[in-house]
C-alpha positions in Angstrom: 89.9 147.4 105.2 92.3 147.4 102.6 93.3 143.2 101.1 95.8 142.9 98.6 95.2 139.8 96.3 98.5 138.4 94.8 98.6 135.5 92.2 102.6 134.5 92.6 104.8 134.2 89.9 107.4 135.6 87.6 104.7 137.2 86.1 102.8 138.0 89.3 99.4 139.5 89.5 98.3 141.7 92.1 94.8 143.7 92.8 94.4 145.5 95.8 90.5 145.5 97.2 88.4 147.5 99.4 85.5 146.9 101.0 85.0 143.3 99.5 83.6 144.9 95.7 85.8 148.4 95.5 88.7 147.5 93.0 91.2 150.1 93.9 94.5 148.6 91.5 95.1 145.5 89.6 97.9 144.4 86.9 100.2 142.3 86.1 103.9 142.4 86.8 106.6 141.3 84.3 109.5 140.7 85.6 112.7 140.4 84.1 116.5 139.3 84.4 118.4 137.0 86.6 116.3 135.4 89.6 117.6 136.9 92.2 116.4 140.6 89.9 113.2 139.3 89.2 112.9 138.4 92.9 113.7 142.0 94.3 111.7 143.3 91.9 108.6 141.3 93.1 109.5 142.2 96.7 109.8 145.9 96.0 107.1 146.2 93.8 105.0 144.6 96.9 106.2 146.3 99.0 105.3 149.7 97.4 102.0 148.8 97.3 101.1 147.8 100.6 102.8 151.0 101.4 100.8 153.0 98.9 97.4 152.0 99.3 97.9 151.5 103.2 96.8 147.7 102.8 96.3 145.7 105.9 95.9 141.9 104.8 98.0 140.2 102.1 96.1 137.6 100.6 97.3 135.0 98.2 96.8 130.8 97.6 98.4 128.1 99.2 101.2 126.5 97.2 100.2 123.5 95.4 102.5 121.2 94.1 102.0 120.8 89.8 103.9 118.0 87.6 106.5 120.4 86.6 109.1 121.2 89.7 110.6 124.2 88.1 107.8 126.0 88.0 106.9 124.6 91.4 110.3 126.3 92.6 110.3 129.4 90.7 106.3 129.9 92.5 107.7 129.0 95.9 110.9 131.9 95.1 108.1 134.3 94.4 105.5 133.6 97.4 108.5 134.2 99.5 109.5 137.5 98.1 105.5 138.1 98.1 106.2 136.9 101.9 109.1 138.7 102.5 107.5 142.0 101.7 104.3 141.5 103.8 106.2 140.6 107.0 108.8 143.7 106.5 105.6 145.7 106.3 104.2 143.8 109.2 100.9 143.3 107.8 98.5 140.0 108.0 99.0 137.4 105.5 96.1 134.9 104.7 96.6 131.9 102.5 93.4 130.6 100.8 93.3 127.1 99.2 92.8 127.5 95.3 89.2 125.4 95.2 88.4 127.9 98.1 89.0 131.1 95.9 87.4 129.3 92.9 84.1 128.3 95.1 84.2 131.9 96.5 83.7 133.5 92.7 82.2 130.9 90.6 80.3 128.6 93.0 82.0 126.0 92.2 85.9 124.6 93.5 86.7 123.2 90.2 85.9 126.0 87.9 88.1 126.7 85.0 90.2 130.0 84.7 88.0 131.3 82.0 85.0 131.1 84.6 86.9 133.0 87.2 87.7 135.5 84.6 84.3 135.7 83.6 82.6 136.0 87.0 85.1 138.5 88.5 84.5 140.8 85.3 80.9 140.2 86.2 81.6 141.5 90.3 84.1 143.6 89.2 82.7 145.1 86.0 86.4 145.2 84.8 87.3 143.6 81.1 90.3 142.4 78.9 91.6 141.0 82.0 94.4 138.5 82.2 94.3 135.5 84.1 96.8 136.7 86.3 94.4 139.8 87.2 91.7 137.8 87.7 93.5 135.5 90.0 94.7 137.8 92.2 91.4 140.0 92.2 89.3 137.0 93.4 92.0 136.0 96.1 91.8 139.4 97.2 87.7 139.0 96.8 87.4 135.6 98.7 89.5 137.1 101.1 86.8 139.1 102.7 84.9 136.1 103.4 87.5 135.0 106.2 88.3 138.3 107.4 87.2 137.0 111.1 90.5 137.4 112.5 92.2 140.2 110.9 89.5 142.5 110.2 
């Protein structure tokens, strides 16, 4: 089974992962231009890859509301082009709370980004990561741990 990991944003990072430690893609995608550009972009570039590496589970984390609402609505614009992509391509989509993915790599639901970084480099054996990569690499990770009713 093939999970793609996707850490939502304007500058969205995505890792596709088989077989809970194979690492088949990661990166990070910068988008660029006028919302509704940046939004197709996100939903093509999703939508290539699920196409590409014949993925069968989107995985990403819930939406959590932060103290800044802008950045709370530009998030929620790019989970639903993330969305948008994985329903065209009728694949599974599994949402994972954030102290759930954090747990799942570091042991521990409040771990820092730095920690998740570190451990999925550890797992992973990948470096010079970004955070974004990391994110989206451990979603796709933690994934496999819930894979009861899609895989």
């Amino acid at each position: 089974m093939r999970i793609l990991g996707v850490d939502p944003g304007y500058n969205l990072g995505y890792a596709v992962v088989e077989d809970e430690r194979n690492l088949l893609t990661f990166g990070v995608l910068k988008t660029k231009g006028t919302s509704s550009e940046r939004l197709s972009t996100i939903y093509n570039k999703i939508f290539s890859i699920i196409g590409d590496f014949s993925v069968s589970v989107l995985a990403l984390e819930e939406a959590f509301h932060g103290r800044n609402s802008k950045s709370l609505i530009k998030l929620a614009e790019a989970r639903g082009a993330v969305l948008a992509a994985a329903g065209s391509r009728g694949i599974v989509v599994v949402e994972l709370h954030p102290s759930e993915v954090k747990r799942g790599v570091t042991g521990r639901g409040s771990a820092t980004k730095e920690q998740v970084r570190f451990m999925v480099s550890q797992i992973f054996g990948v470096r010079n990561i970004s955070h974004h990569e990391a994110d989206a690499i451990s979603i796709a990770f933690c994934a496999f741990s819930r894979r009861e009713g899609y895989g």
